[in-house]
C-alpha positions in Angstrom: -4.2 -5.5 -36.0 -5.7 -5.1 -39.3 -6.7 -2.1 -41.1 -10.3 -3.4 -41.8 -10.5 -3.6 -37.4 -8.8 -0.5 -36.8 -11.7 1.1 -39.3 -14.1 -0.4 -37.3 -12.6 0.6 -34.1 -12.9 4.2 -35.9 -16.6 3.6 -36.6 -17.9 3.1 -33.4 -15.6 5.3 -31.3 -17.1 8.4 -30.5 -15.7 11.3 -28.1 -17.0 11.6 -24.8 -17.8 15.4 -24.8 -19.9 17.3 -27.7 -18.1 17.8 -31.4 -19.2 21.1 -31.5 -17.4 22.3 -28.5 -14.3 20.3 -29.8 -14.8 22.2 -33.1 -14.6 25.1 -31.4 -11.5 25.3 -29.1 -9.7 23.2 -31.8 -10.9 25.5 -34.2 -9.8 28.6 -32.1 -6.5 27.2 -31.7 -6.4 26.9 -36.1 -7.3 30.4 -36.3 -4.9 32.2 -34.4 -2.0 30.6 -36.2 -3.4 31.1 -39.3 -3.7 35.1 -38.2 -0.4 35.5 -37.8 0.9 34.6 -40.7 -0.9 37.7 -42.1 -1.1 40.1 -39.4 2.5 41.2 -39.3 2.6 42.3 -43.0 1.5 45.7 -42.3 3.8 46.2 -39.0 7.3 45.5 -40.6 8.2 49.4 -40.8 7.3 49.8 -37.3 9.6 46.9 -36.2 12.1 47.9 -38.5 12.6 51.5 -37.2 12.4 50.3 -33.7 14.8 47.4 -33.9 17.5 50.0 -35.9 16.9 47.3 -39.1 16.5 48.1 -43.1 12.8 47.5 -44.6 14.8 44.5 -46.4 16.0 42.7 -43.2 12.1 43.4 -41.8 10.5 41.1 -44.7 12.6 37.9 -42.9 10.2 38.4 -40.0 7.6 37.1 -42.2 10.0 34.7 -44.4 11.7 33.2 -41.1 7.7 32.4 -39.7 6.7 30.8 -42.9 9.9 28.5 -44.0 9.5 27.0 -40.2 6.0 26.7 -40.8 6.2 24.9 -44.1 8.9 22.3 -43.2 6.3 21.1 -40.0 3.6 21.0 -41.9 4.0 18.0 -44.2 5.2 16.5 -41.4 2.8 16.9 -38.6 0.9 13.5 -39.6 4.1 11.6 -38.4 4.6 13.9 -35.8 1.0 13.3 -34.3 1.5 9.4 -34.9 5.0 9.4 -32.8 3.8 11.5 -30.0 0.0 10.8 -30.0 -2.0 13.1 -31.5 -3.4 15.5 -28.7 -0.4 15.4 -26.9 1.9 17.1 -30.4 -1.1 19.6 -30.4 -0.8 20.7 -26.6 3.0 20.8 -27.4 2.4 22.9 -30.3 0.2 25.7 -28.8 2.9 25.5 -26.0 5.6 26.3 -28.5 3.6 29.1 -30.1 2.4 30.6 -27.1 5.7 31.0 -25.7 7.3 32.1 -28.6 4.1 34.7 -28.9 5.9 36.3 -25.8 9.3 36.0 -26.7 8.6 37.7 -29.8 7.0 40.4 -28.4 9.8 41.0 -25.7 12.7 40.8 -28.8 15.1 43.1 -28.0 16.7 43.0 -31.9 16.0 41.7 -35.4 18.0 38.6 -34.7 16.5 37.2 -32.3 13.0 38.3 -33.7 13.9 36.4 -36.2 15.2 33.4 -34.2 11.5 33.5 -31.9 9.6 33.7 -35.2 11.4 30.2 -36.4 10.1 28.7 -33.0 6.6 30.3 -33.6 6.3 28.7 -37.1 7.2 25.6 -36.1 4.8 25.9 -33.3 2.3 27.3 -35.6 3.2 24.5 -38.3 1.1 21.8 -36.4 -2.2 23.4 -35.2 -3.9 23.9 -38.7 -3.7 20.5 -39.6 -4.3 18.6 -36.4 -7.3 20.7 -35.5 -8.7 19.5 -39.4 -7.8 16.2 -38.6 -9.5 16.0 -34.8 -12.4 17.3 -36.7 -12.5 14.8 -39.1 -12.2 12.2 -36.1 -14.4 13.8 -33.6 -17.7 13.9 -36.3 -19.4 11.5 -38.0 -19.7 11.3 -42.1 -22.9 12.5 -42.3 -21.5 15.8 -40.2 -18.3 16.2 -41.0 -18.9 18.8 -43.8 -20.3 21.2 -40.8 -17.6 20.7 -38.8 -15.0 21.9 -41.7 -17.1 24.4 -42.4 -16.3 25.8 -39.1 -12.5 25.1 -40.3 -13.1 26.8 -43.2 -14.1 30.6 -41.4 -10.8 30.7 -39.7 -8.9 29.1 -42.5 -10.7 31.4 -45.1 -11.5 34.8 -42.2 -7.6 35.2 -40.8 -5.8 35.7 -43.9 -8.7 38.5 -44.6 -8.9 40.3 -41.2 -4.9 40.2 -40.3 -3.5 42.9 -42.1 -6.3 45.0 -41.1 -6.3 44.0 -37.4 -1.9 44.3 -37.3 -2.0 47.6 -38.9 -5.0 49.1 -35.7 -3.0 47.2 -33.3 0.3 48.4 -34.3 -1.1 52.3 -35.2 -3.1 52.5 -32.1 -0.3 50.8 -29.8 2.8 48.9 -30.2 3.8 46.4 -32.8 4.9 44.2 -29.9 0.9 43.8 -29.3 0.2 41.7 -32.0 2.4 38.8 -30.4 1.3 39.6 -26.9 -2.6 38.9 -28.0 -1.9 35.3 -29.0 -1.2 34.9 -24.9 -4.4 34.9 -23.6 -6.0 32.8 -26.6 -2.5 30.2 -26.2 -3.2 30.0 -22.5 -6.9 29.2 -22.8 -7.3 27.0 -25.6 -4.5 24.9 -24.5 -6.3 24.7 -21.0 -9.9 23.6 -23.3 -7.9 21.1 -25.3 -6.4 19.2 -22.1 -9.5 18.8 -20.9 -12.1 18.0 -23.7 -10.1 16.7 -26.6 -9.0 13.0 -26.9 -7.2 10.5 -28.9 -9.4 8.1 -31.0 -8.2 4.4 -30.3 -6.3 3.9 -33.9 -3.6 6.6 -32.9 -2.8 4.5 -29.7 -1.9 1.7 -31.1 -0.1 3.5 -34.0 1.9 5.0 -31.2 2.7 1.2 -29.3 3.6 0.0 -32.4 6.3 2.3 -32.7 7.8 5.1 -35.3 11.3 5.0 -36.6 12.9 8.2 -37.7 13.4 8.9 -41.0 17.0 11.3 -40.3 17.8 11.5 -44.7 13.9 12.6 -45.2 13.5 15.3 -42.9 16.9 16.8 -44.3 15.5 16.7 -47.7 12.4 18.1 -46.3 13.8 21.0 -44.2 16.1 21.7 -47.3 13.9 21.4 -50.1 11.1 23.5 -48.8 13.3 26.4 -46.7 15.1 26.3 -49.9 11.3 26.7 -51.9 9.8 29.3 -49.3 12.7 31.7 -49.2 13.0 32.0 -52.8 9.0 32.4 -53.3 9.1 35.3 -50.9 12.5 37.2 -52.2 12.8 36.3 -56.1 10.7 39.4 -57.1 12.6 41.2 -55.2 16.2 39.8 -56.5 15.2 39.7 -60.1 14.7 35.8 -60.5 17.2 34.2 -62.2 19.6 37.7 -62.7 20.3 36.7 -59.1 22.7 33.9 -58.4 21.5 33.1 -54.8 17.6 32.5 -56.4 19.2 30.5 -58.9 21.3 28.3 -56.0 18.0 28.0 -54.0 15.9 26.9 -57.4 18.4 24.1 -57.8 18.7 23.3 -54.3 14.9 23.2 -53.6 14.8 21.1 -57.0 16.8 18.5 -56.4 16.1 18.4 -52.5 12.2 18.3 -53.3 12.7 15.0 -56.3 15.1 13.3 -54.3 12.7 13.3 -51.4 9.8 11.9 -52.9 11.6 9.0 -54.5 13.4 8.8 -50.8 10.0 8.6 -49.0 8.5 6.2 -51.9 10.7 3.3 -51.3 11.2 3.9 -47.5 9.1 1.7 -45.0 8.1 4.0 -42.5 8.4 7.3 -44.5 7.8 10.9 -42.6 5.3 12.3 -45.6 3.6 9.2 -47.3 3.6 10.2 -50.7 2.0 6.8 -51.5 -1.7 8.4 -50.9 -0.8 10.6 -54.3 -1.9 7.1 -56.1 -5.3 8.2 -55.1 -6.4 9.9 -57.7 -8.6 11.7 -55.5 -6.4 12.7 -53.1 -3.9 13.8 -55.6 -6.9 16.0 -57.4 -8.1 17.7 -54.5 -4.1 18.4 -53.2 -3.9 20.6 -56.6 -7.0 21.5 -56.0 -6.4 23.2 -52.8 -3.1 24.2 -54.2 -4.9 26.3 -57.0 -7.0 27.7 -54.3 -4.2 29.3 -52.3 -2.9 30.9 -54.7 -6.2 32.5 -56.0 -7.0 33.3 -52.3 -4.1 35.2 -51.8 -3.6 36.8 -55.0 -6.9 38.8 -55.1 -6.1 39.1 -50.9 -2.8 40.9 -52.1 -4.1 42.6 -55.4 -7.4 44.7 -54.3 -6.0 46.2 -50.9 -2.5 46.7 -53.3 -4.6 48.2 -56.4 -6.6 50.6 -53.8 -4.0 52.2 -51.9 -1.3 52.4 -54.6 -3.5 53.6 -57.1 -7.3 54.8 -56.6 -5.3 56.3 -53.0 -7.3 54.9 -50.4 -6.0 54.3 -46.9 -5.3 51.2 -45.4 -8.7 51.1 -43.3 -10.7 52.4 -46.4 -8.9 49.4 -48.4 -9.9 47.1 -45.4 -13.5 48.5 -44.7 -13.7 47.2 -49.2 -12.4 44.0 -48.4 -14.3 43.2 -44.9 -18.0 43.1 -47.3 -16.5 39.6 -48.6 -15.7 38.4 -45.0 -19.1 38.9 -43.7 -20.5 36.3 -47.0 -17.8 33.8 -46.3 -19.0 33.8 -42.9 -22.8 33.5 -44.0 -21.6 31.0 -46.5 -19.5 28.9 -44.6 -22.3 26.9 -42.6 -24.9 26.9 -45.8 -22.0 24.9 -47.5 -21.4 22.6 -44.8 -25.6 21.6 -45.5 -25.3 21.6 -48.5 -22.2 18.8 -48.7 -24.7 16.4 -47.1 -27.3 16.9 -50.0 -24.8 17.3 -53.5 -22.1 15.4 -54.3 -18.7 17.5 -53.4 -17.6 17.4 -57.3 -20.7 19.4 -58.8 -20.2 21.9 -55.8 -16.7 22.4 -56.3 -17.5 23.0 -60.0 -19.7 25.3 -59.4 -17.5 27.3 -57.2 -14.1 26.9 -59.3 -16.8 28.2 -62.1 -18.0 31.1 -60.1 -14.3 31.9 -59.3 -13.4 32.3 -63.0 -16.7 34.3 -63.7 -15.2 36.7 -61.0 -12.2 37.1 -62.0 -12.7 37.5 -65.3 -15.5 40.2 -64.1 -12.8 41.7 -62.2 -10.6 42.6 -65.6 -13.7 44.8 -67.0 -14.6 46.8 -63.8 -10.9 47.2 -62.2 -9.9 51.0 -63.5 -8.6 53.9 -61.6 -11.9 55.6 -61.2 -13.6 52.7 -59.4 -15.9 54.0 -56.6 -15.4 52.5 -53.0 -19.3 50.8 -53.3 -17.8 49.2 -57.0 -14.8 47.6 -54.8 -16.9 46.8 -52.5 -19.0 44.6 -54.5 -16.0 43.3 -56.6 -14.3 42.2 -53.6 -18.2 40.4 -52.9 -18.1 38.7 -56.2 -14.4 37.4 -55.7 -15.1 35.3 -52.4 -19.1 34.1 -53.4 -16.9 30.9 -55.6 -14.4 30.4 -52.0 -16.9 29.2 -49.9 -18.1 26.4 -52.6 -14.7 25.1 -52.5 -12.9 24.9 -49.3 -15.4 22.7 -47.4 -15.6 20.3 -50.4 -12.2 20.0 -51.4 -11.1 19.2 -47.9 -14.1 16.1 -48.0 -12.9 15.0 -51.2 -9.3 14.4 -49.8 -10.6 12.1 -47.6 -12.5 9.9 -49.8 -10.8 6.3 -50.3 -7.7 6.9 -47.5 -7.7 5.5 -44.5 -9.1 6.6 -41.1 -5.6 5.8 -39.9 -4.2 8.1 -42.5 -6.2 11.1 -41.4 -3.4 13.1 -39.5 -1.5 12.6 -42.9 -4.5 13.8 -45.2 -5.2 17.2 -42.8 -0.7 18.0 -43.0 -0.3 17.3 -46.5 -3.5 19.2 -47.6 -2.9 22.0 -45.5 0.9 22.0 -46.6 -0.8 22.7 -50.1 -2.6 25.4 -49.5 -0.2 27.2 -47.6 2.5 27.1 -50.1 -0.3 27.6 -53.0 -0.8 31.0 -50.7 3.3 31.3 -51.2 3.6 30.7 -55.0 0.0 33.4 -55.7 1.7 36.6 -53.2 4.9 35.9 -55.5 3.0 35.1 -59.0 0.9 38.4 -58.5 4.2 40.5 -57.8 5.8 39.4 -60.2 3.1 39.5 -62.6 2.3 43.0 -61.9 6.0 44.2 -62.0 6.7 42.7 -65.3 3.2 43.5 -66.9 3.7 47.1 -65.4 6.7 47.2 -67.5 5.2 45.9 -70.7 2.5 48.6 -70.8 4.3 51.1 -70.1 6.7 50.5 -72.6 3.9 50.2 -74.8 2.0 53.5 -73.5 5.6 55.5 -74.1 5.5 55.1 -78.1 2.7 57.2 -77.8 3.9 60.1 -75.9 5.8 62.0 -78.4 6.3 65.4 -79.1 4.5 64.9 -82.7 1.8 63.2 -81.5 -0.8 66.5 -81.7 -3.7 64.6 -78.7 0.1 64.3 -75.8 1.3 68.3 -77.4 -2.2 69.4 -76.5 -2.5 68.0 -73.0 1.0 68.5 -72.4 0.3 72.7 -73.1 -2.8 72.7 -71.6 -1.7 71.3 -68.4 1.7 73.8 -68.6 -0.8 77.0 -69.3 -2.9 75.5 -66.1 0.8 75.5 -63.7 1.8 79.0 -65.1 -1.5 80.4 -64.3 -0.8 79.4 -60.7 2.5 81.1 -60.8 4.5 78.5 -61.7 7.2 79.4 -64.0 6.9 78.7 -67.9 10.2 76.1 -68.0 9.0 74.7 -64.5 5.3 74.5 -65.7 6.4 72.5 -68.6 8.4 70.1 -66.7 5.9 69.7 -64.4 3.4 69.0 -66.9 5.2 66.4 -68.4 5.6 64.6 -64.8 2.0 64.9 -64.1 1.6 63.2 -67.7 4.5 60.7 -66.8 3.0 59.6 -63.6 -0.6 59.3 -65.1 1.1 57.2 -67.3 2.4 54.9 -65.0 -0.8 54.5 -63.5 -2.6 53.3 -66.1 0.3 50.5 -66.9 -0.3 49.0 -63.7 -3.9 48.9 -63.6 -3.4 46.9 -67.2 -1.2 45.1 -65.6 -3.7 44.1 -62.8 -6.3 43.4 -65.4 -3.5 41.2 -67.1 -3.2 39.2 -63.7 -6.5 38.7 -63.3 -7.2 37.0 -66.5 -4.4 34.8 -65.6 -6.3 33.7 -62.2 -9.7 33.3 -64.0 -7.6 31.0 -66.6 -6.6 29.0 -63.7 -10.3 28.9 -62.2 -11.0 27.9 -65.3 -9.2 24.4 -65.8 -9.8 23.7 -62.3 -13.2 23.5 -63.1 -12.8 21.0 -65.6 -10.7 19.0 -63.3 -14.0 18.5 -61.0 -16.0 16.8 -63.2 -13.5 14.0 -63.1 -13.4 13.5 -59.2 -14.9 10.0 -57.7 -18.7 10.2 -56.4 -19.2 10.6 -52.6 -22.1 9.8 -50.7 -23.3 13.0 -50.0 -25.3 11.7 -46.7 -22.5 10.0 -45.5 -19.1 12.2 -46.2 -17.7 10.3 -48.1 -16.9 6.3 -49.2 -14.1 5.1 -47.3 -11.9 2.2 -47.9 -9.0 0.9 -45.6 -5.8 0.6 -46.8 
């Protein structure tokens, strides 16, 4: 059958039950995977002393979850087209669900670790099939709605997971945060049996058969486990002073370039890299790449910047951070209108725009004396430029691929934005690290003994010790500490100032980049031409 018919088939095929409740199991289904790859951040010590394991072996908890998770994803579109669709999603939540229990039943690290590998994978296929039933399920001229809806979980899990782990594990047992996803497993997979269907084209992709591609998948698995692993420990191993960051850097190099040209020339590849001749699609992958990693990197530096230095707690930090949920969530469903009245690329300018105004906004009020209602509002004017581009971006992959090419569109986006999330948690670290060091180098050549402003405070603080009954050597040393550590402090909040200028120099091109994006048809979702 031709592509022109299968579009057509697409056109007039429409689900037998309502979108909206479609929207919502898949969308329920999106959002607890997307939750845990957050909410376990704050429980590693926990599982770590009970499991007899080093704070070091703990982080592979969350490394072991997300290399799994990143290999399925670019993936899933073949996956979905050699199994049928609904029935690789059912087998997903299965997978997760299961591995939800075993998890929380782990009698040691190992096989933790080994359960978390299965839950990734698992977890690897939900986000982008539920985006890509959604973009099935709803007609242009709705479709922005329905990834609006996307967006909140996409957008809302990442915020509320570490703050939901850390009362869960606190308040009962770190096992818990597994054990939730049972109930939520059970039941969605129970909704999508029964209401979810696949649209006509994914049949007969399925008759027509899918060879497997044995030399891409190796590359794949290889390339990106090789990528993830060294994203999430190369802070922590000093880069390139380490020699296994520097094996995985090649290896994920040469794995990574060797597959694309592999799955450029192959006939029936696993990730069809041919789509990146769409200027548009390749756009809006970078795009949502860029957005990760801004999403992530002021997720990881406010809470980071409150607790380390201004000494809040982790609620307090959470309670700052949970203002800019509750306008995401408002924001959400105005964007999804507003995609059917403005062309996507003047909204996603405005919000890449809006992100750069923020973060740049963010280098003049972050200081060590900010009041919790100054975070508060910070963390508002951070998130008011996500909602304008999630929802968008996601349309604008879609324009010019396809309707038999959607599966592909939802893995390969989604693959982008998780590993953009990847590349900003390590950029930030290791941004803060270095530029920690740089200041503070910087800050020392001040704090000498002939310097008359550091011999005054250095006395005063000394006479203010030995007035408490401190000794007059032990005041002195102590005074130079308190001096020290003050010191330090102010290094690293230049240094966050420093990585926020980076991020709104990012936002920055980006918006640029939008101006340059094809036209859509705002009251019909998008042009689409078959391929």
């Amino acid at each position: 059958m031709s592509s022109a018919a299968v579009t057509l088939d697409q056109d007039v095929w429409r689900p037998k039950y309502n979108p909206w409740l479609i929207a919502v199991v898949v969308a329920l289904a999106a959002f607890m995977e997307v939750l845990d790859t957050s909410i376990a951040n704050v429980a590693l010590p926990y599982m770590a002393g009970n499991l007899g394991a080093s704070n070091d072996q703990s982080t592979w908890v969350l490394t072991s979850y997300l290399v799994s998770n990143a290999i399925i994803l670019p993936i899933s579109g073949w996956l979905a087209g050699a199994l049928g669709r609904k029935r690789f999603f059912m087998g997903c939540l299965t997978i997760f669900t299961v591995s939800s229990l075993l998890c929380g039943i782990a009698p040691s690290l190992g096989f933790l670790l080994l359960f978390r590998v299965l839950q990734g994978a698992g977890g690897g296929g939900l986000q982008p099939m539920a985006q890509a039933i959604l973009a099935d399920t709803f007609p242009p001229q709705q479709r922005g709605l329905a990834f609006a809806l996307y967006g909140i979980t996409a957008i809302m899990a990442p915020t509320i997971g570490p703050t939901l782990g850390g009362w869960i594990t606190f308040n009962y047992s770190w096992r818990w945060i597994f054990f939730i996803n049972l109930p939520v497993g059970v039941i969605t997979w129970f909704l999508v049996r029964r209401f979810v269907e696949d649209p006509p084209y994914l049949s007969k992709i399925k008759a027509a058969g899918v060879k497997l591609d044995y030399i891409g998948i190796a590359l794949l698995a290889l390339g990106v486990g090789a990528l993830q692993v060294l994203l999430d420990k190369g802070q922590e191993d000093d880069w390139f002073g380490s020699h296994f960051i520097t094996t995985l850097v090649i290896v994920s190099a040469v794995c990574l370039i060797s597959l694309v040209i592999w799955e450029w020339f192959h006939k029936t590849p696993i990730i069809d890299v041919r789509m990146f001749k769409s200027f548009n699609f390749a756009s809006s992958s970078l795009m949502m790449f860029t957005l990760g990693i801004l999403l992530f990197s002021a997720l990881v530096l406010m809470p980071q910047f409150l607790q380390t230095l201004v000494g809040y707690t982790s609620e307090l930090a959470g309670l700052a951070l949970s203002a800019g949920g509750l306008v995401l969530l408002i924001e959400m469903p105005i964007m999804g209108q507003l995609t059917t009245k403005i062309q996507a690329r003047y909204l996603i300018a405005f919000g890449w725009l809006a992100l750069s105004i923020a973060m740049f906004y963010s280098t003049k009020r972050i200081d060590l004396q900010i009041s919790f209602s100054a975070a508060t509002w910070l963390r508002i004017t951070q998130v008011i430029g996500l909602g304008f581009l999630f929802v968008p971006i996601t349309l604008v992959a879609y324009i010019g691929i396809a309707p038999e090419k959607n599966n592909a569109v939802a893995g390969i986006v989604n693959f982008m934005r998780n590993m953009g999330s990847s590349v900003g948690t390590s950029l930030v670290t290791t941004l803060i690290a270095r530029r920690s060091q740089f200041h503070q180098a910087r800050l020392v050549e001040h704090v000498r003994v002939d310097n008359p402003n550091f011999a005054n405070a250095a006395n005063g603080l000394a006479q203010h010790f030995a007035t408490a009954g401190v000794g007059k050597h032990e005041a002195q040393m102590v005074a130079y500490a308190r001096i020290y550590q003050s010191l330090q402090a102010q290094a690293a909040s230049l240094a966050y100032v420093d990585t926020f200028m980076v991020l709104s120099v990012g936002a920055a091109i980006m918006f640029f980049l939008a101006f340059v994006l094809k036209k859509n048809d705002p009251g019909g979702g998008g042009v689409r031409v078959a391929e």
